[in-house]
C-alpha positions in Angstrom: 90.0 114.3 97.1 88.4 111.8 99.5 85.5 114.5 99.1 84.3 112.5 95.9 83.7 109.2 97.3 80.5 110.0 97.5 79.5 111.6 94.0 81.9 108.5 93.0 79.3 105.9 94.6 76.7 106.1 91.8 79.2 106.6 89.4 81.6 103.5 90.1 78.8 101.2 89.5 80.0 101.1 86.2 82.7 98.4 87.3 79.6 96.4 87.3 79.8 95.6 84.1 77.2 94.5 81.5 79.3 95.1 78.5 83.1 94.8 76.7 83.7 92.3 74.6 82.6 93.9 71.1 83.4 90.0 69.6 80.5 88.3 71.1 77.3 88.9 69.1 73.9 87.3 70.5 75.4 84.2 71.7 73.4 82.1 73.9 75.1 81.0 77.5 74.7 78.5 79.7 75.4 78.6 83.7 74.3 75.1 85.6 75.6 73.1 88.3 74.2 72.3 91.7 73.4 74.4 95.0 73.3 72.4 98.1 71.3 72.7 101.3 68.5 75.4 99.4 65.7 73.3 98.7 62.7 75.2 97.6 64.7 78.4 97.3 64.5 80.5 94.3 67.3 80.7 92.4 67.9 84.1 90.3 69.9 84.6 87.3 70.5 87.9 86.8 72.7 90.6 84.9 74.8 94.1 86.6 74.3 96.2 84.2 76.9 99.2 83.3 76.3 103.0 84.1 74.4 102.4 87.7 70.8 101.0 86.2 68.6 98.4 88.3 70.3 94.9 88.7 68.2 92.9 86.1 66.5 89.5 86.9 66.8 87.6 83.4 65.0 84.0 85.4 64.6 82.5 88.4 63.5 78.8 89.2 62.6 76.8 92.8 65.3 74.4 93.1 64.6 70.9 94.0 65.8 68.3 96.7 68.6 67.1 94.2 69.5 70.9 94.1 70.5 71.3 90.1 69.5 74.3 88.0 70.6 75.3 84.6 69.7 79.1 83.3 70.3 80.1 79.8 70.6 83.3 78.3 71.8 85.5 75.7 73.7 88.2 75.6 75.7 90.5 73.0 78.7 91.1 74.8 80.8 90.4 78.3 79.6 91.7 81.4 79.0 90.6 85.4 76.4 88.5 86.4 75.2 86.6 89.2 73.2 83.5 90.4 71.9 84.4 94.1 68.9 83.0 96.3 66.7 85.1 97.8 68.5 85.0 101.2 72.0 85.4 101.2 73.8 83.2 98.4 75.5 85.5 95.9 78.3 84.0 93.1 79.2 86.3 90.7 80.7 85.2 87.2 81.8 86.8 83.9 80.6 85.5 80.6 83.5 84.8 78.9 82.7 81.7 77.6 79.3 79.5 76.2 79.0 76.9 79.4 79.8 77.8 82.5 79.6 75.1 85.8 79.1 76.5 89.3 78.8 74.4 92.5 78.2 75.9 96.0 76.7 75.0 99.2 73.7 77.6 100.6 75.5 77.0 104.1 79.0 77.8 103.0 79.0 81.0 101.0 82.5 80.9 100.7 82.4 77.1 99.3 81.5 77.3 95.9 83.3 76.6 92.3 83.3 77.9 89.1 84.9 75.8 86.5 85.1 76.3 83.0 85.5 80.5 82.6 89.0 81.3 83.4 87.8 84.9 84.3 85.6 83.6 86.8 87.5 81.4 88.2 89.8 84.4 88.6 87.6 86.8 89.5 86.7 84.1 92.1 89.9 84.2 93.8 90.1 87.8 93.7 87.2 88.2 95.5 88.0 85.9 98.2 91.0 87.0 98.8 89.6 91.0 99.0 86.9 89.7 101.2 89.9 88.5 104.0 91.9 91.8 103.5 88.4 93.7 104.3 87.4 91.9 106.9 90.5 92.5 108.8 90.6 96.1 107.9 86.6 96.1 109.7 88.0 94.4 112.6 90.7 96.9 113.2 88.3 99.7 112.7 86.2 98.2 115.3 88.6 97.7 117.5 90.3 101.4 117.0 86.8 103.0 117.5 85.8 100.9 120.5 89.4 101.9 122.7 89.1 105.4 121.4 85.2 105.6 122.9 86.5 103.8 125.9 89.6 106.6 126.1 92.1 103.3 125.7 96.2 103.8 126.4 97.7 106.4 123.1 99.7 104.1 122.7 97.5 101.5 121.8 95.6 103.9 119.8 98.4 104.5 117.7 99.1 100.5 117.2 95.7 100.1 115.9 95.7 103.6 113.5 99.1 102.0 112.0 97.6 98.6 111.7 94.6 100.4 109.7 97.0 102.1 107.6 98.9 99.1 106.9 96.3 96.8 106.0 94.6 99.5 103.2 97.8 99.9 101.9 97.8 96.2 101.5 95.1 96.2 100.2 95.2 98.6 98.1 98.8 96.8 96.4 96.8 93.8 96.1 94.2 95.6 94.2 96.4 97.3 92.2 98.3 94.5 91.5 95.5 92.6 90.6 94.6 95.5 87.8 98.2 95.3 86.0 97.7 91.7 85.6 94.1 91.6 84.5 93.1 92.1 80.8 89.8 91.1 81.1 87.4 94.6 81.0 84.5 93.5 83.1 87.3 91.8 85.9 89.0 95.2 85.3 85.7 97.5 86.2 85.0 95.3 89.1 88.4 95.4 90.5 88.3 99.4 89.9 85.5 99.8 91.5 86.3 98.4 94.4 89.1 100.3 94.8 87.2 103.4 95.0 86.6 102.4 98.9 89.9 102.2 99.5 92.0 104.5 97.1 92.2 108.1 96.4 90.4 109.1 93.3 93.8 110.1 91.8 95.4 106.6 91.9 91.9 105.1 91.3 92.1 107.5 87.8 95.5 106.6 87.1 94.8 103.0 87.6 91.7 103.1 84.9 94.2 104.7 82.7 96.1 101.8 82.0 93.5 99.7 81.9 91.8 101.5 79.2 95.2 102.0 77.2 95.6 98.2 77.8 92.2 97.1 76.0 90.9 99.9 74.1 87.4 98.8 75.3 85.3 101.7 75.1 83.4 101.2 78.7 86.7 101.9 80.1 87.8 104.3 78.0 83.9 106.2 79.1 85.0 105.4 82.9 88.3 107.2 82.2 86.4 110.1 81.1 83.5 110.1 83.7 86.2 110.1 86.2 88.6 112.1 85.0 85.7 115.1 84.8 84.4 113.9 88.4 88.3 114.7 89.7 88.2 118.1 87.6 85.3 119.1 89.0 86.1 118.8 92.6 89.6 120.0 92.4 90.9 123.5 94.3 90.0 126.3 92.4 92.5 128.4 94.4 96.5 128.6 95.0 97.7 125.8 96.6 98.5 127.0 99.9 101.3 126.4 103.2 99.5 124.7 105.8 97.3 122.6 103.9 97.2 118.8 103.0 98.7 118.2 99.4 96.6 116.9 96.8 97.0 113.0 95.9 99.4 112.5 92.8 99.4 109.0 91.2 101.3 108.8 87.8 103.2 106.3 86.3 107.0 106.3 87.0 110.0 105.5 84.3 109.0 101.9 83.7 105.2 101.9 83.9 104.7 101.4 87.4 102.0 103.5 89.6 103.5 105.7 92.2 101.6 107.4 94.2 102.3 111.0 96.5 101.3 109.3 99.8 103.6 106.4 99.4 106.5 108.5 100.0 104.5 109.5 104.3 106.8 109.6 106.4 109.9 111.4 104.7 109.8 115.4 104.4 109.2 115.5 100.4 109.9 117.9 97.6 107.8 117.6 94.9 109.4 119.3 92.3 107.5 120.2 89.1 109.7 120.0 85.8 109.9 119.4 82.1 112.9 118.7 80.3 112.1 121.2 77.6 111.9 124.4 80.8 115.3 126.1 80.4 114.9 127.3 83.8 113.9 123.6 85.3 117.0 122.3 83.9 119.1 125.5 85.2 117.6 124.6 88.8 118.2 120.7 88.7 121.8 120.9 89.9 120.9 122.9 92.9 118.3 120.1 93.7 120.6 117.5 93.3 122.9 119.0 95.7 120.2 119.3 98.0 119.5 115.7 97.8 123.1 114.3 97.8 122.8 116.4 101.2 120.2 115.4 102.9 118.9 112.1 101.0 120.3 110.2 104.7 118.1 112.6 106.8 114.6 111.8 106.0 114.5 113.6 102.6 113.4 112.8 99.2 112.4 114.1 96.0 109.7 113.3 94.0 110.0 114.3 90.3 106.9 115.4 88.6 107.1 116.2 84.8 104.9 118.1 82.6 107.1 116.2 79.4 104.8 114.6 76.6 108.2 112.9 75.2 108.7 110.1 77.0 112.6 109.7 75.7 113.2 113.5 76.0 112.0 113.1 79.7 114.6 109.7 80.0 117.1 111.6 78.9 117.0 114.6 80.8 116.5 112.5 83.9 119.7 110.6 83.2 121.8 113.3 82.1 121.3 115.9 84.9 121.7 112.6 87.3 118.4 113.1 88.8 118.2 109.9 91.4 114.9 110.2 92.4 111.9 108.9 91.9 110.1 110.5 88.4 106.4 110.3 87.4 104.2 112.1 84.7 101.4 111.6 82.4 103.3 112.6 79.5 100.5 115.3 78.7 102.4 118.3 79.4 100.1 121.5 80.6 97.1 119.2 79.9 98.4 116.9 83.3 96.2 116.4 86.4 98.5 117.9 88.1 98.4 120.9 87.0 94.9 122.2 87.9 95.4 120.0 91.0 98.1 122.2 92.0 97.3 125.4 90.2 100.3 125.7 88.2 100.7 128.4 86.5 104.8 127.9 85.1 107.6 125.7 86.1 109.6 125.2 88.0 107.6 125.0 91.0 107.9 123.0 93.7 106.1 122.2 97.2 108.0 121.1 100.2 106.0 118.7 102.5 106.6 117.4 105.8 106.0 113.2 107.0 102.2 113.9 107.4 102.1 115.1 103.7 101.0 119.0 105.0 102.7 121.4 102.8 105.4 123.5 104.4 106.8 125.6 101.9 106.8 126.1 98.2 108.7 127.8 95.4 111.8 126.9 97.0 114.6 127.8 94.6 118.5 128.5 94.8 119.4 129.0 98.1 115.7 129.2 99.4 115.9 125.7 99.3 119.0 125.0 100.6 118.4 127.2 104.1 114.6 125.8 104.2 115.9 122.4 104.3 118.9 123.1 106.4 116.2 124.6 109.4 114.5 121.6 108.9 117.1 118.7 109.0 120.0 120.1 110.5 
């Protein structure tokens, strides 16, 4: 799905936020404080509005030797803005609150304060925080394409491609730990769309689901739906196929938690498609289970992926047919992402993939399964 990014770009512009907060009716706002070291700079005040549209500049004033400015504005509802000279000073803050302080120095971009917006102050730290985990990722990018134009040792090749790897998926936990946390709807569209650089679209869509479930604020709920169709739209019309790489899933598991498909690299994986209401799924379990009591010490997992849209129907038949593995779904039954993304046409269906996440096999069922995985791991 990485083919999106692009049609994504315009699209994800929406986590630049203009509105959420239905509460805040035409109130007036205040953001002062002092910039150092900008003399006779213009100083913008200016809004990022949702859905992609030209950043707007609401004022701008030359600041003076002593370097304080005060803008205010008014606005009907939450959103991102920024203060920024011409040159490079940028400090973005959310409008959460009436009067809002920011202090920075034009020679220290990294230097300045926010104080009286809790959001800010939080988005603040996010930022500075994603800023280091990028900038590392950049360097090792660098580095990787400079030895591998230079024809470098493999070995140090490979380091650096696992160091990449590593550091996304870093980053990517940050950020998506960042996003269960956050309850605030502009912080929430910023932080999503960041992610897009770094995430599959799946987990990126699966992340904005919660988010919108979490607040009911429509601009999410509309991101949710943009994206969702975006997804639809680019996924494989045709069979899902042995030799090729297996779409992204990213659902939540038993307790709320994201999992993602490519988490589990590095293990041959069968991704076994279920419901506990399929007579036949539930006639196939205990021939997966034995499967995995076999060969759960030899590399092998399962993931479980149901098609349920009862959540305790779905506990229950986990529990009672002593499925151990991990288990995701959407809890939307035929109407799941998964199911166009795989081309699913009845369950049970499975795909087995190897460590690089390439599909092997697929339909594996009663001793199928067993001799497939028996070639593989003996």
């Amino acid at each position: 799905m990485k083919n999106i990014l692009l049609q994504l770009s315009f699209l994800i512009t929406v986590c630049f936020l203009s509105s959420c907060d239905q509460k805040n009716k035409e109130l007036r706002y205040n953001v002062a404080g002092t910039i150092k070291n900008a003399t006779a700079e213009k100083l913008l005040l200016q809004e990022i509005p949702y859905g992609g549209k030209p950043i707007i500049t609401l004022d701008s004033i030359s600041l003076k030797e002593d370097g304080k400015y005060s803008f205010d504005f008014i606005a009907k509802e939450e959103g991102i803005y920024r203060i920024a000279t011409e040159k490079d000073l940028e400090i973005l803050f959310i409008n959460d609150i009436e009067n809002i302080q920011i202090n920075a120095d034009a020679n220290d971009y990294n230097s300045y304060q926010i104080k009286g917006s809790k959001t800010s102050e939080g988005l603040l730290k996010f930022l500075k925080e994603y800023r280091q985990k990028d900038s590392s990722i950049f360097s090792t990018l660098y580095n990787l394409d400079a030895v591998q134009n230079q024809k470098g040792k493999d070995s140090t090749i490979f380091w650096l491609q696992k160091q990449k790897t590593d550091k996304i998926n870093q980053l990517n936990q940050f950020i998506e730990k960042t996003v269960s946390a956050e309850s605030n709807p502009a912080f929430l569209y910023y932080a999503l769309g960041l992610s897009i650089r770094s995430m599959e679209a799946a987990q990126v869509l699966a992340m904005a689901k919660l988010a919108a479930e979490k607040t009911k604020a429509s601009p999410l709920i509309d991101f949710v739906t943009t994206l969702s169709s975006q997804v639809q739209a680019n996924t494989t019309v045709s069979p899902i196929e042995v030799g090729q790489m297996a779409p992204e899933i990213a659902l939540q598991d038993v307790d709320g938690k994201i999992i993602t498909l490519s988490s589990l690299k590095g293990k041959y994986v069968l991704v076994d498609f279920w419901a506990s209401w399929c007579g036949p799924c539930r006639g196939e379990n205990p021939n997966v289970v034995a499967n995995f009591e076999k060969y759960k010490n030899k590399n092998f997992t399962v993931l479980g992926v149901s098609l349920d849209d009862d959540k305790a129907n779905w506990l229950d038949a986990i529990q009672t047919d002593k499925l151990n593995w991990q288990h995701i779904s959407d809890l939307k039954k035929w109407e799941s992402i998964v199911v166009s993304a795989y081309q699913i046409e009845g369950i049970p269906f499975n795909v087995l993939l190897d460590p690089t996440g390439k599909i092997i096999a697929k339909d594996l069922r009663g001793p199928a399964l067993g001799s497939t995985l028996e070639t593989l791991l003996k």
